[in-house]
N, C-alpha and C positions, 0 to 999 in steps of 0.2 A: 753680357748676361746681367753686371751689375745695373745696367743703367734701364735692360729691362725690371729689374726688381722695383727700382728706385721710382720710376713710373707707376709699376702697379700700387705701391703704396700711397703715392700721390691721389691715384685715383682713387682707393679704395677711404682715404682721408677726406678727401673731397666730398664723397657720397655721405662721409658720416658729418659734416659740416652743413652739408642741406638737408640733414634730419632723415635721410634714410638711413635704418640698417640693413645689414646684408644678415639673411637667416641661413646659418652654415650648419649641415650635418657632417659627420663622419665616417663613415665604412670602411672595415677592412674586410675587405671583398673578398679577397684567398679564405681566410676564416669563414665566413658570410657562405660560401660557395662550398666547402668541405664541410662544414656541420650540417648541409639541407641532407634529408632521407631519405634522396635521390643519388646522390653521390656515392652517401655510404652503402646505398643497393648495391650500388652498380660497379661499387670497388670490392665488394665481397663476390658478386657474380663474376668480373673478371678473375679473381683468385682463384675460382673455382674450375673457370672457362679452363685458363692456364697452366692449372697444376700438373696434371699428363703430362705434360711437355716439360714440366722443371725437374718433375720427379726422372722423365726418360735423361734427361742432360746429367741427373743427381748420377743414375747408372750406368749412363757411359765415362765418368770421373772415375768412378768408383774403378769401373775394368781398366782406365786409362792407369791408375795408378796402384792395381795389380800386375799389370804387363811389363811396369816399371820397376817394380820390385820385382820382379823376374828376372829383366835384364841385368839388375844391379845386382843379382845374388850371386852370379857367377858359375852355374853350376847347367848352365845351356849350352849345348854346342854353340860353335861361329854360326851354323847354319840355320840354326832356330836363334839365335841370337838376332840376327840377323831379318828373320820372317818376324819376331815379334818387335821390331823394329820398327817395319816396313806397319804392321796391324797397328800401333800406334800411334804412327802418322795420319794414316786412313782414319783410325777414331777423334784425333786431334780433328782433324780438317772438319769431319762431322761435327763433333762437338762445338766448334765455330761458328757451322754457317746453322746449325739450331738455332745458338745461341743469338744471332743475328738476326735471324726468322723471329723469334719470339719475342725479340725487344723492336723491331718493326713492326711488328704485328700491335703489341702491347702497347708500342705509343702512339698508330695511329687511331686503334681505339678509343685511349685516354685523351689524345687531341678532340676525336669528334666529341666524347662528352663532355668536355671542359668546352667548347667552342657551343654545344647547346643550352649547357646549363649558365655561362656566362652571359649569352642573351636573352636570357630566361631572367637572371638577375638583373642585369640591366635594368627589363622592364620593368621590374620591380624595386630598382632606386627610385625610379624615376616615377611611377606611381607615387611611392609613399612620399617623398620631395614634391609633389603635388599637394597632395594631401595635409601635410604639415607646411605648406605655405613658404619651401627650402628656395631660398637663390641660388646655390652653388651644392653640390656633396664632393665631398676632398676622398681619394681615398687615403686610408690611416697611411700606410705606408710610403706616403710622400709628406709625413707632417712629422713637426719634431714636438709640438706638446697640443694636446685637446683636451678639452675638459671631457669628461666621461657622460655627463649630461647628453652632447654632443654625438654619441657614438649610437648606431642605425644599426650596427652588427646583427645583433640577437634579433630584434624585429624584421629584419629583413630578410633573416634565415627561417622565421616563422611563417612568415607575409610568402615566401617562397613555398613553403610546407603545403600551405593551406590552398596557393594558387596550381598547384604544381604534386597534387597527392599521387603517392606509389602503389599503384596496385599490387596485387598478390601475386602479379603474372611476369610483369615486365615493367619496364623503364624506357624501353626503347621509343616506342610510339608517342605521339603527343598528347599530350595532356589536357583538360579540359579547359579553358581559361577559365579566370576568375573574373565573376560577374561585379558589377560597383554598384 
């Protein structure tokens, strides 16, 4: 790994000895990708989508640990001891594969938005690095200092915004591009 390093600096030396510079932006794209108004749509519509279901999970705890304090109180036959036992379990089991159900559900949704609105950004690094004349965009989260000059964040979440507007209806469907 070092002697790749030791190379790219070579090169990167090189280049600035024959009078080029390299024109370097910066993004951090996780940021870039969670502050577009596409995101935060669509992370309030799943909340919304999902709530039924946390709130059912909230009520079947709830009885789980009523039936548990019953058990523990001491004052049930063996044989309802026993049945509320047994309804416990049943509820336990459920309560599982809910909870299972709704965080696959949950993340293959959040997969497919993050998987469109990540190529959506793309496009849009790669536009505006056209545009300002960029040899390279780092993202931030692979660099250990940049100058803030440097940083595409907030434009690119704009530049996102304005290619990429959210109707009043949905998020889902695609968007109109942005003309140049």
């Amino acid at each position: 790994m070092s002697r790749f390093v030791l190379l790219a600096l070579v090169a990167l030396a090189s280049a600035g000895f024959a009078g080029a510079q390299t024109k370097v932006g910066v993004i951090n794209t996780q940021k870039a990708m969670l502050d577009t108004v596409e995101i935060k749509k669509d992370q309030a519509a799943m909340e919304a989508k999902y709530k039924p279901r946390q709130d059912q999970m909230s009520r079947l705890q709830q009885e789980l640990a009523g039936l548990q304090a019953q058990i523990n109180g001491g004052r049930m036959t063996p044989a309802a001891q026993q049945q509320a036992t047994l309804e416990g379990q049943r509820k336990e089991r459920e309560l599982q594969r809910l909870q299972q159900d709704l965080q696959d559900d949950v993340d293959r949704e959040r997969n497919d938005i993050l998987g469109r609105t990540g190529k959506r950004m793309q496009e849009i690094v790669n536009r505006l690095a056209t545009e300002k004349g960029l040899d390279v965009v780092i993202d931030a989260a692979n660099t250990v200092f940049f100058k803030p000059a440097l940083d595409l964040t907030a434009e690119a979440t704009a530049a996102y915004d304005k290619a990429y507007p959210v109707s009043a209806s949905s998020t889902a469907g695609p968007a109109p591009a942005a003309s140049k």
